[in-house]
C-alpha positions, 0 to 999 in steps of 0.5 A: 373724876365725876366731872370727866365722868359727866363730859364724856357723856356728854360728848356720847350724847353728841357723836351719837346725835351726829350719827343720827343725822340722816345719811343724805345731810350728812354728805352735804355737811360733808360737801360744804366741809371740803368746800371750805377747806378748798377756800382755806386752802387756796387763802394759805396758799397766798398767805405762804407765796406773799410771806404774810397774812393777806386777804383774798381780793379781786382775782385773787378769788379765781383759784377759788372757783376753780378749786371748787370746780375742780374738787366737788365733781373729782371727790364724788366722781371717786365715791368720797361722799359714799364712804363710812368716815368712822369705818375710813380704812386704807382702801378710802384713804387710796381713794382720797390719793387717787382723787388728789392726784387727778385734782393736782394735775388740772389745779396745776396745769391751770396756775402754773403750767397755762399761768393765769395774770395776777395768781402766783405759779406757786399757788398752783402747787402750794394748794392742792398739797394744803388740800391734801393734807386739810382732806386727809386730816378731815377723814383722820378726825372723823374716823377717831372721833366718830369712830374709835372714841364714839366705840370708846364712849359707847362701851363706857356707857354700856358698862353694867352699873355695879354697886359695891357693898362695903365701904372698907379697904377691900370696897376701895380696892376694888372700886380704884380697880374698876376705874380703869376697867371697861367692864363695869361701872362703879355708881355707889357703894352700901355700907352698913356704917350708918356714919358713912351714908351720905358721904362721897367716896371716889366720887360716888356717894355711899347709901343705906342698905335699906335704899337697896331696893330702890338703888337697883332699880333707879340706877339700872344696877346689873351687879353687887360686888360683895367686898366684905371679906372680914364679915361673918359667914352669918352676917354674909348670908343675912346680905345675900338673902336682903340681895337675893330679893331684887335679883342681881348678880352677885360676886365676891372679892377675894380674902382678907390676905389679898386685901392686906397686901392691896392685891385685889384687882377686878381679875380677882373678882370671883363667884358667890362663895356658894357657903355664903348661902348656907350661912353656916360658920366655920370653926377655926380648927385647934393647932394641937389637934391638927398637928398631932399625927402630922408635926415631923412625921411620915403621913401617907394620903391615898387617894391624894389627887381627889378632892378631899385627898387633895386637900388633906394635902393641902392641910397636912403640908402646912403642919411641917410632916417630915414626908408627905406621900401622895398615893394615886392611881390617876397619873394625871390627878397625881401630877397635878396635886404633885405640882402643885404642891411642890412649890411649898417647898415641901418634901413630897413624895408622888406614888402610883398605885392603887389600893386594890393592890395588896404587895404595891401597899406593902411595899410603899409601908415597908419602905417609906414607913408612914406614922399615919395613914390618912384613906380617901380613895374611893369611888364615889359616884352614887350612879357610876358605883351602881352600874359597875358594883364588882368594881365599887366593892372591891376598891371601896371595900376589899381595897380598905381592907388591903390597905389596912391590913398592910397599915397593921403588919407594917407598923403604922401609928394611925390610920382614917378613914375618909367615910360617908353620909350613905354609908347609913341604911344604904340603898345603893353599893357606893355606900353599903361598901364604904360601910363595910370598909368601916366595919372592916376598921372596926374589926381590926381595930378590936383585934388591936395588941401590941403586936398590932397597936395601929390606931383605926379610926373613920369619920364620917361626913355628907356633901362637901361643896366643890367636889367631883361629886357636888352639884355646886359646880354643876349648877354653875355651869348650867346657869352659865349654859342657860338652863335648865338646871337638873335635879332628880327630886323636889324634897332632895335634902343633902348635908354641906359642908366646905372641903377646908372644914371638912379637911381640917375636922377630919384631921382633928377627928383623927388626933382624937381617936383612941382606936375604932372610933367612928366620927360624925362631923356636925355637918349643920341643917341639911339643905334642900337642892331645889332651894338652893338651886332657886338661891344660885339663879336668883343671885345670878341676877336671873328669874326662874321660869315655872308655872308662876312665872313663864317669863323667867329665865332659868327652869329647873327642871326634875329628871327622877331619883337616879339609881340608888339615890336617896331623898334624905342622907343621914350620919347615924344609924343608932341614936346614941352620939356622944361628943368630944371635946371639939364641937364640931364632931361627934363619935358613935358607937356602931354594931360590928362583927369579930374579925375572924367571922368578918373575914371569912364573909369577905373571902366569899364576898370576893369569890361572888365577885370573881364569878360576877355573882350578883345574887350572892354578891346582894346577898352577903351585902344584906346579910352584912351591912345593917339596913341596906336595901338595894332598890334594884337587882344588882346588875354590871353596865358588862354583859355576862361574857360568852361560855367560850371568852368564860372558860378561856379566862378561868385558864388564863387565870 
């Protein structure tokens, strides 16, 4: 392979000499080719006539001259020496035709029709026809070769070097992938096997890592593909960081299960799995947890077609539910998880409604009789929530509780809460209403009997990479765009954790809970946005551009905290978690008020919010939820309607 490796490029090397050759050379060479095919054709044409290879003597040479006399002035008369022949297309090949048949005509009329003493007729014929073919064939090759296999050759060497680390199956999958592939160049691998470091593999030798630096340097390499699927998530991040020094481009081939099944192809290869970089293991979840509320029962999803709804589903379909049901306001997002879902042959159960909607949730109960509940519905856009905040409330607040109170009175085993980080000292409405809808558990969940046995509970968690709301993906995006990337502050710190893991403890957490509980997953160290920012561009293979370094190729670029945002996040408003038996989730035991006194403020809650009362609206959110302080009046993106449009909607009403 190295040595068809080494031949092409030599051959590249040839073409592109050729090609280099300066335009008026290149019609001479042109000029003399076709002169001795002329010769060669007028010799063939004897050789055909006579039955027998002969040499040209005497006046065998007059067809000669005159083919030569002929020829040369038609071809350049007709612009075949103007021609690109690598670019020789239909019209250059009509030209050729045109040329012959003027060149046909006089060869003809000379040796055949007039007749010349000692030149056969036949020759007359026979040569201009070799001609043809010789001139046509000439064109041909020089289209393929300095043309088709010149691009060829050319996107061969202008492939990116690409340096695979990890001399494993996967490495060799990938690297037996890449060979037919035009995009990318395998020249080396790195292994950690000391053992390995020298040896040749698919024609390619295996380095040190230590030699990494120098590697991607010397052999111009534009990208590391990471085929290390069965390393730690530790041993991972500990790669990246080495990697993340000398500026490549970075991607990952695909799980453990693909490279089994010898599945992995160069479409596998896929961007950095951004939980590389925060380094942070993962768990493997416990069976009996995760299957205690779900095993052969009815389990109930709002919110099922965003992204933690989406993937509780995705988790709860492969512990055998009797009935999964998938409750939705978005048409389309339920469409979309309903067909997903539904080739796992599962029985699912698509619904649309909205939690706001008190007879819809008892109905759906009533019928379908759920055994556990799992709540994701909710907005949660910390901008969008602060500009329309009647809407944030009412569904993330008064829809919780109008799901929950259908959840008591129809029976249902468990119930959980999908919370947040911010509903923790909130400064903005997204989570003072999730805060409330935890506080609207708790009560019920005090009120508990054996009329009312429902088992609430909330779990509560920062940043999940992925989602609708994380920056991840935006980030992506614009260093794909170019830049700049956004972030609203320098010091933004926020929790990550990956929506499987969060999926799956959110589930665990549920199966623990002995009725309202509040859990907080062990969401790791928080993660400054601007280094992870700096971490994305420099494993894209690119520089950022600051003050440093006015050359780089991405800024990131500071627009100011958005309404409502916070620098920090925490998980814990007291200072008393307690732990559990899984070590990833924590429980608190936070303040509430009694039902009876709870309810009545959200009745007056809900009638501030009829009458776009924003003042009474911040009010009774203070005076409710512990350390909420909104930064700003609350105000709707809708102006105050006009007195006429206002009256006309209390009688509609």
């Amino acid at each position: 392979m190295r040595l068809n490796r080494t031949g092409s490029m030599y051959q590249a090397r040839i073409i592109a000499a050729v090609l280099a050759i300066p335009r008026a050379y290149k019609r001479l060479i042109a000029i003399s080719v076709d002169s001795a095919l002329c010769v060669i054709a007028v010799w063939l044409a004897y050789c055909l006539r006579l039955d027998g290879w002969v040499a040209l003597e005497g006046e065998d040479w007059l067809p000669v001259g005159v083919s030569l006399l002929l020829a040369l002035p038609i071809f350049i008369s007709f612009g075949l020496y103007r021609a690109i022949f690598r670019y020789a297309g239909v019209a250059a090949f009509l030209a050729i035709l045109r040329a012959m048949v003027i060149y046909f005509i006089g060869f003809m009329s000379a040796f055949t029709i007039i007749s010349v003493p000692g030149v056969p007729r036949t020759v007359g014929i026979l040569q201009p026809l070799l001609l043809l073919v010789f001139i046509s064939v000439s064109r041909l090759a020089a289209r393929y070769w300095l043309g088709t296999d010149y691009r060829r050759q050319l996107n061969q060497l202008a492939r990116p070097n690409v340096l695979i680390y990890g001399a494993g199956t996967a490495g060799r999958q990938i690297a037996a992938a890449l060979e037919g592939s035009t995009e990318l160049k395998v020249v080396g691998f790195v292994d950690d096997d000391s053992r390995l470091h020298g040896s040749i593999l698919r024609g390619v030798p295996i380095w040190s890592p230590e030699n990494l630096p120098e590697l991607i340097t010397r052999l111009n390499v534009k990208e590391v593909l990471l085929a290390l699927p069965s390393s730690s998530r530790q041993r991972r991040h500990e790669i990246l960081e080495e990697i993340r020094r000398v500026r490549v481009n970075v991607r990952t081939v695909p799980d453990l299960n693909d490279v089994a099944q010898g599945k992995v192809t160069v479409s596998d290869l896929k961007e950095l799995d951004i939980e590389d970089l925060l380094g942070r293991h993962a768990i493997q979840p416990r069976a009996d947890f995760m299957e205690k509320n779900i095993r052969d029962k009815v389990v109930m999803v709002t919110g099922a077609g965003g992204s933690i709804g989406s993937e509780l589903c995705r988790q709860i379909i492969t512990r055998g539910p009797s009935l999964l049901i998938l409750v939705e306001q978005s048409e389309f997002a339920l469409y979309e998880i309903h067909r997903e879902l539904e080739k796992e042959g599962a029985n699912l159960l698509p619904v649309l409604a909205s939690v706001r909607d008190e007879v819809r949730m008892r109905e759906i109960m009533q019928s379908l009789r759920p055994d556990t509940l799992y709540h994701a519905a909710a907005y949660k856009h910390v901008p969008l929530v602060e500009h329309n905040p009647a809407e944030g409330i009412r569904n993330n607040a008064l829809g919780t509780m109008a799901t929950a109170l259908a959840a008591r009175d129809c029976g249902v085993s468990d119930f959980v809460l999908i919370s947040t980080d911010k509903a923790v000292r909130p400064t903005n409405i997204m989570g003072a209403s999730k805060r409330l809808a935890e506080m609207i558990l708790q009560a019920l969940a005090a009120e508990a009997s054996p009329d009312h046995p429902t088992n609430f509970s909330m779990v509560r968690f920062g940043n999940v990479l992925g989602s609708s709301g994380s920056v991840v993906p935006l980030f992506r995006q614009q260093i794909r765009d170019g830049g700049p990337v956004t972030l609203t502050h320098v010091d933004v710190t926020r929790y990550f954790m990956t929506i499987t893991e969060a999926s799956q403890l959110v589930i665990q957490a549920g199966a623990m809970s002995g009725g309202g509980d509040v859990f907080l997953l062990d969401m790791g160290e928080p993660v400054r946005i601007y280094d992870l920012a700096h971490k994305m561009i420099e494993l894209s293979g690119l520089h950022v551009r600051d003050a440093d370094h006015p050359n780089g190729d991405i800024e990131i670029e500071v627009t100011g905290l958005r309404p409502g945002e916070k620098l920090y996040e925490e998980l814990l408003i007291g200072d008393n978690p307690k732990p559990t038996d899984h070590p990833r989730i924590l429980k608190a035991h936070e303040a509430m008020l009694p039902w009876g006194e709870l309810k009545d403020w959200l009745a007056r809650l809900d009638e501030a919010l009829a009458r776009r009362d924003f003042e009474t609206t911040r009010s009774i959110l203070c005076r409710l939820v512990s350390g909420y302080s909104p930064q700003d009046d609350l105000t709707d993106v809708l102006p105050e309607p006009a007195p006429h449009l206002a009256g006309a909607a209390r009688r509609a009403v």
